[in-house]
C-alpha positions as CSV (number, residue, x, y, z in Angstrom):
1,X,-4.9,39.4,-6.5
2,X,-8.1,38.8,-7.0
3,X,-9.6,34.2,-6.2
4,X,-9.9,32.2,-9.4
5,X,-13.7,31.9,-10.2
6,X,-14.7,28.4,-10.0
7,X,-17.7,26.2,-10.6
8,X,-17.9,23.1,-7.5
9,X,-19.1,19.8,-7.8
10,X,-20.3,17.8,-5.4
11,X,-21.7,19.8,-2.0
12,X,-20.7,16.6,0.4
13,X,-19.2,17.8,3.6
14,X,-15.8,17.9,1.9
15,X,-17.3,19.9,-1.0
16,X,-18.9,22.1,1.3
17,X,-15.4,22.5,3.1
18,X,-13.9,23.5,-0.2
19,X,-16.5,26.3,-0.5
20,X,-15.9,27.5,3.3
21,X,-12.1,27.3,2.3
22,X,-12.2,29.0,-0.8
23,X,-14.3,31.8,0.5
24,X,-12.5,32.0,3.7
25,X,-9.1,32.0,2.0
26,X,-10.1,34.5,-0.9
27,X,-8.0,31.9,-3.0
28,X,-11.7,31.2,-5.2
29,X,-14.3,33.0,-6.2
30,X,-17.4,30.4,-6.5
31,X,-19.7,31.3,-9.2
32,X,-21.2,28.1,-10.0
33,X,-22.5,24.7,-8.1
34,X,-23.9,21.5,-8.9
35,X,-25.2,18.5,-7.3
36,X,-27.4,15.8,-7.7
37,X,-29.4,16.1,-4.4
38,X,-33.0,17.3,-4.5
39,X,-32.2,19.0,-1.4
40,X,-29.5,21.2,-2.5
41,X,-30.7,22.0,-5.9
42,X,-32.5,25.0,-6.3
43,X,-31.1,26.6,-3.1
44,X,-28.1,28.9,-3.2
45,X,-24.6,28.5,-1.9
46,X,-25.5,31.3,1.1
47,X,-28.6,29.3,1.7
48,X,-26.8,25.9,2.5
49,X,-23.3,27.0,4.1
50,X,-25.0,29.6,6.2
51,X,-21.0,31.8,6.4
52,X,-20.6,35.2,5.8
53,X,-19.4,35.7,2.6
54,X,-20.3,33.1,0.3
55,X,-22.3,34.0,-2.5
56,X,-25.8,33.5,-3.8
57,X,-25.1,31.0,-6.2
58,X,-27.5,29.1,-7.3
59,X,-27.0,25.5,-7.2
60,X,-27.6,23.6,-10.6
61,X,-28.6,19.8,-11.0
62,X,-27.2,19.1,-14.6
63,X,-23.5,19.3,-14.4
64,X,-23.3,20.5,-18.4
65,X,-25.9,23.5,-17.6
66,X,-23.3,24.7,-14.6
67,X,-20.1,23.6,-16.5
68,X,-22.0,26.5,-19.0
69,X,-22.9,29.1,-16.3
70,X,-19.2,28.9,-14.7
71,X,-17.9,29.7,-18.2
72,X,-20.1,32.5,-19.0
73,X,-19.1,34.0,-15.4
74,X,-16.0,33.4,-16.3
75,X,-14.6,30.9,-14.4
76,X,-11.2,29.0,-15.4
77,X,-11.6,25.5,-13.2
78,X,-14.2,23.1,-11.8
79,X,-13.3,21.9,-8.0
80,X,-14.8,18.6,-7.6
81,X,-15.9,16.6,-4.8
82,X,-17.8,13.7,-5.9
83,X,-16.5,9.8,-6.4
84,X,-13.6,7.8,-5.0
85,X,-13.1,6.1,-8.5
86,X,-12.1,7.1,-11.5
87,X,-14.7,5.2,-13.6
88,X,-17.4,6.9,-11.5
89,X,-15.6,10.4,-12.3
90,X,-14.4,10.3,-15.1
91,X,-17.9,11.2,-17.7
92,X,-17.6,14.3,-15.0
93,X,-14.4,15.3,-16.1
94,X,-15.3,15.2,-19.8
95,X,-18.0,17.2,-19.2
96,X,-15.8,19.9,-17.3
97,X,-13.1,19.7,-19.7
98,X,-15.2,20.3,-22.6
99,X,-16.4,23.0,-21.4
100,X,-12.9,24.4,-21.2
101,X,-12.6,24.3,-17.5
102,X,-9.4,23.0,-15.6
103,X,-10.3,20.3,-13.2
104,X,-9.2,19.5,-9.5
105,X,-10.3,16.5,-8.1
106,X,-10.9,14.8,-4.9
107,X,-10.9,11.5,-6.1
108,X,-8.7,9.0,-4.5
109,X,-8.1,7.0,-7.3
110,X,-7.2,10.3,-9.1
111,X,-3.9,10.5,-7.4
112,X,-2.4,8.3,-9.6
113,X,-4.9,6.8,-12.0
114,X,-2.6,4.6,-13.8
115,X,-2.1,2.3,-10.8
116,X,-5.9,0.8,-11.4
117,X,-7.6,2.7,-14.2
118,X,-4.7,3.3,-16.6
119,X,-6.9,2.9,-20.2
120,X,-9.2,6.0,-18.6
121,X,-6.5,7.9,-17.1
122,X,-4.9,8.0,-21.1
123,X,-8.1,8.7,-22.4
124,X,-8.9,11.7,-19.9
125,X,-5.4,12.4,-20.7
126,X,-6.0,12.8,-24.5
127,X,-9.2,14.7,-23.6
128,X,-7.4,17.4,-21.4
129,X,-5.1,17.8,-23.9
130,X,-7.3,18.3,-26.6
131,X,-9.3,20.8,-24.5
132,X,-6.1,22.9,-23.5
133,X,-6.8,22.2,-19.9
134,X,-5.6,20.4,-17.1
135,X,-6.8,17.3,-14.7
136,X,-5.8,16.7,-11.0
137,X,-6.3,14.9,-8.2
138,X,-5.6,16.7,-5.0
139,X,-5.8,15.7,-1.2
140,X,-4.5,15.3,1.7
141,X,-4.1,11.5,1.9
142,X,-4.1,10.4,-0.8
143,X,-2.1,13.6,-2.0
144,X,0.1,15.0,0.7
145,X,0.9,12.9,3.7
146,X,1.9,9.6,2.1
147,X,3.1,10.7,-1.1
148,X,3.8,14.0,-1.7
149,X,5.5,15.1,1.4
150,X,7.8,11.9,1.4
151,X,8.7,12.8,-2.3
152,X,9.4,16.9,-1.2
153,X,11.6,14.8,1.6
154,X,13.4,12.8,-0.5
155,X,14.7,16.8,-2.5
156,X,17.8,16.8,0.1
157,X,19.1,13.3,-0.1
158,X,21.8,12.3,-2.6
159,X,20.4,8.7,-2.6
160,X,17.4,6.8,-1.0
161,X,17.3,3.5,0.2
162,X,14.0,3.0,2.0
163,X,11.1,5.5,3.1
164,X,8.4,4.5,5.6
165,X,5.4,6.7,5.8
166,X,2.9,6.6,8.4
167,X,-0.7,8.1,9.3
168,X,-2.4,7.3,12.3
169,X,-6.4,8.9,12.4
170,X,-8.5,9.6,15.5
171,X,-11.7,8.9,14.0
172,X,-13.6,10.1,17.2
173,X,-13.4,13.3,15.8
174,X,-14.1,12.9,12.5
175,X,-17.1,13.2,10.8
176,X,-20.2,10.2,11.1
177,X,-19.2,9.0,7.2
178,X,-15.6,8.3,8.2
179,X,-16.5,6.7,11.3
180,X,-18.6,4.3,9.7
181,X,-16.2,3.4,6.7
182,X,-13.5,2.3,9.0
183,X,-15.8,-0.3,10.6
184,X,-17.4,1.1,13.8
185,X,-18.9,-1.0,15.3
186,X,-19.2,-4.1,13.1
187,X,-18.3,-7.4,14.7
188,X,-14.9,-8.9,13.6
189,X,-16.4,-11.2,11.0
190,X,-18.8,-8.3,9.4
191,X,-15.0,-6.3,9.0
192,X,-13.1,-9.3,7.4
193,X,-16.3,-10.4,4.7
194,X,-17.1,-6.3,3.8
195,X,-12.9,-6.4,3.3
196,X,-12.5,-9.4,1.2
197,X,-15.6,-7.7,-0.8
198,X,-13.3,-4.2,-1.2
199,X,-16.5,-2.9,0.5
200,X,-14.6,-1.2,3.5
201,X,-10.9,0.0,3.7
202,X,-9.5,3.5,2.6
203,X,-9.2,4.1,-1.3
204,X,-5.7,5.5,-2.4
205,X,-3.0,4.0,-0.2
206,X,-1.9,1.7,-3.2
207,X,-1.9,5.3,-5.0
208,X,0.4,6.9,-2.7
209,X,2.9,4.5,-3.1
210,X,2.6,4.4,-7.2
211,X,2.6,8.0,-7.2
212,X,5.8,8.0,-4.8
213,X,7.6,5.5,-6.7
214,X,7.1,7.2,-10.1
215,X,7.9,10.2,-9.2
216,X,11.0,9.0,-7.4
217,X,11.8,6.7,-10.9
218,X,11.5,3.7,-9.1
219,X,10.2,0.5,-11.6
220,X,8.0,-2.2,-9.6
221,X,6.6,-4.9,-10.0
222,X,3.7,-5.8,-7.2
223,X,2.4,-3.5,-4.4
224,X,1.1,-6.0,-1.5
225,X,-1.6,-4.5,1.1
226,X,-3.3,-5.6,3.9
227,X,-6.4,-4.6,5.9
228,X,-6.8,-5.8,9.1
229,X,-9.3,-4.6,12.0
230,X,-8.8,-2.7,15.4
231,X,-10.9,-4.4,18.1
232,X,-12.2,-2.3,21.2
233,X,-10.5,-3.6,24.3
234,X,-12.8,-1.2,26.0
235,X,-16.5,0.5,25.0
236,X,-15.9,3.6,23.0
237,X,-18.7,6.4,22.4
238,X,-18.7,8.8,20.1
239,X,-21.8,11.2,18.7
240,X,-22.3,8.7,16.3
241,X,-21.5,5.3,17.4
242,X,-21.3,3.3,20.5
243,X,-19.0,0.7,19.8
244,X,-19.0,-2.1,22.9
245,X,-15.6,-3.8,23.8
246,X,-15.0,-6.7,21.4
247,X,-16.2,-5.2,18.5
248,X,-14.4,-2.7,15.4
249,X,-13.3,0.3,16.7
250,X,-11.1,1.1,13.2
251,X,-8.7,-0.4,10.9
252,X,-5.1,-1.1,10.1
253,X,-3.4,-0.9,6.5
254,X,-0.2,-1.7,5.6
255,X,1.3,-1.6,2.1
256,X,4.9,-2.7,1.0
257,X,6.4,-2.0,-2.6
258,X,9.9,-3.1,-3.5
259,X,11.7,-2.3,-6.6
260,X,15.1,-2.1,-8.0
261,X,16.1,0.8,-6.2
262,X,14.6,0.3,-2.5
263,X,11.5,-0.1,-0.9
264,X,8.6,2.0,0.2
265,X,6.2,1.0,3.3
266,X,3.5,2.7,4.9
267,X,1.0,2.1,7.3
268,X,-2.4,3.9,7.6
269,X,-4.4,3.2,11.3
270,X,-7.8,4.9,11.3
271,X,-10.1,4.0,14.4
272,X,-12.1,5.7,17.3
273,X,-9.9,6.8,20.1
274,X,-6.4,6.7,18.4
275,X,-3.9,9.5,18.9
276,X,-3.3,11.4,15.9
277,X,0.0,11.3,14.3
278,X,2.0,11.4,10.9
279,X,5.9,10.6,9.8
280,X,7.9,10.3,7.5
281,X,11.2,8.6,7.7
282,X,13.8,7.9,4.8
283,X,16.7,5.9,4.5
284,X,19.3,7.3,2.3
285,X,22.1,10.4,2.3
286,X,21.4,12.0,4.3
287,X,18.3,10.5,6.7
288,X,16.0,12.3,7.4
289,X,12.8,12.0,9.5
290,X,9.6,14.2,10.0
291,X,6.8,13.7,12.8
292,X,3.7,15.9,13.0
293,X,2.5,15.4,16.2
294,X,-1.4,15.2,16.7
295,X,-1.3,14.6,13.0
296,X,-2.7,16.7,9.9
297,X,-6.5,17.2,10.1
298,X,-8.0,15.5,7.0
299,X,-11.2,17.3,6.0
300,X,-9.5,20.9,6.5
301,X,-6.6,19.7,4.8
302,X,-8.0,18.1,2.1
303,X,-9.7,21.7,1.3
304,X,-6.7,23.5,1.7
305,X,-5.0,21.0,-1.1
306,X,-7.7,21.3,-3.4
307,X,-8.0,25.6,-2.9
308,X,-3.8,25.9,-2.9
309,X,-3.4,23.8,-5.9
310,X,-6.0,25.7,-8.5
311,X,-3.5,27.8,-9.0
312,X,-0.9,24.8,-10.0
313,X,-3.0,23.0,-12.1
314,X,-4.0,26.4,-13.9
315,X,-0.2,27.1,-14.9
316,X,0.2,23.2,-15.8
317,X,1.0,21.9,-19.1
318,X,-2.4,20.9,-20.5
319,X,-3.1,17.0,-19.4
320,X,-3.1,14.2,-16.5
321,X,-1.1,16.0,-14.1
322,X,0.4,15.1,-10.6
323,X,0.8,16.7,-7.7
324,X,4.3,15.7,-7.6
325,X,4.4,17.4,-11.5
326,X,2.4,20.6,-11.3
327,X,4.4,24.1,-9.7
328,X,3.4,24.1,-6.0
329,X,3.0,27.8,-5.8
């Protein structure tokens, strides 16, 4: 069966992962591209990504004029790659949907709009709708680890108590933007005034638990977070950062939610040097627990989400979907 033809937004190293992913895969067909850099414009897709097989698309710099080439080529959904937030995304999407194209999205906040953007997520709601097509936010965290794989747990057990959810990221290996949003670096006091500013710290963790809990039908009232950083005991180097003992190396989250029905807890440790790990455990009957030793890699992942779940949001019910909501095949 032949890839979905798709139009991409957003040629960032994770949108340019999606492209290697969806070419590689043979799960898209890209026939459209857009993105605001001067640098990319004008080129095509085979110029920039430099991989056998991916076309000579021609990348656009108004998102309305691709939105219009994708359709003509005949393409059924726009992969994007752009903001964290949903107020920044969301004049995208209405674009996109408009046009008649189904949207997957690797917006954070996305995952679960409602949690801090709920008047947008109804209004891009009511636009999907009206458009016949479908909205999603895909990822790997938010939109796998912490959320959806404890919620596919959660299928074999006749109650649930509790679930803890954990990620630990070696950002050593990860690219130089990642690095330098968890902190690298930065003295102590630089980490702990960008935090209280919400100008450093991962977007999405509060998402993962809202999406969790909703999907499990869990009510709550208050999700509490913290951020805390992880000092060097010892110099650590990487290709893009020397970071000297004493100073940020990464940071710690921790989130707790407790409703009616249980509690939910995670805890999300990105910094240089640390092994690579995720788990799941729930409480409940039966228990069960899941570790994925050396972890789930995020970039890769993240553009395996977004390719495997065209197909989903495609079949969905026209609207604001889930990736807890949407077929998985």
């Amino acid at each position: 069966m032949a890839g979905h033809k798709t139009l991409h937004v957003g040629l960032g190293p994770i949108g340019r992962e999606i492209i290697a992913a969806a070419t590689k895969s043979g799960r898209c067909e890209p026939v459209a591209a857009v993105d605001i850099d001067p640098d990319m414009t004008g080129r095509t897709l085979a110029d920039i990504m430099q991989i056998d097989g991916v076309p000579d698309v021609v990348v656009s710099a108004d998102l309305a004029e691709a939105a219009a080439i994708a359709v003509e080529q005949g393409a059924t959904a726009a992969l994007v790659a752009t903001g964290s937030h949903v107020e920044q995304v969301a004049p995208q999407f209405e674009t996109l949907m408009a046009a008649g194209l189904n949207c997957v999205s690797t917006c954070e906040e996305m995952i679960f709009p409602w949690l801090r953007a709920d008047a947008a997520a109804d209004e891009l709601d009511a636009a999907a709708r009206a458009a016949g097509v479908s909205l999603l936010g895909a990822g790997v965290n938010p939109g796998f680890v912490l959320d959806l794989l404890p919620f596919v747990t959660t299928r074999v057990c006749q109650t649930v108590s509790a679930i803890y959810a954990t990620r630990i990221v070696n950002g050593s290996v990860r690219r130089q933007q990642l690095q330098a949003k968890i902190g690298s670096g930065l003295s102590e006091d630089e980490f702990r005034a960008r935090a209280a500013n919400d100008a450093i710290g991962h977007v999405g963790l509060g998402e993962s638990a809202a999406l969790l809990a909703d999907s499990l039908g869990w009510s709550w009232d208050n999700i509490e977070q913290s951020i805390e950083p992880v000092i060097a005991d010892v110099d650590v180097k990487t290709e893009y950062f020397d970071v000297k003992r004493g100073q940020v190396r990464g940071q710690a989250q921790t989130l707790k939610l407790v409703a009616p029905q249980g509690v939910i807890e995670m805890e999300l440790i990105m910094a240089l040097d640390e092994p690579s790990m995720d788990a799941v455990r729930v409480e409940g009957e039966p228990p069960v627990e899941l570790v994925v030793e050396g972890g789930i890699h995020g970039d890769r992942a993240t553009a395996g989400t977004v390719i495997n779940f065209v197909t989903p949001c495609i079949k969905a019910a026209p609207g604001l979907r889930t990736v807890t909501d949407v077929p998985l095949s």
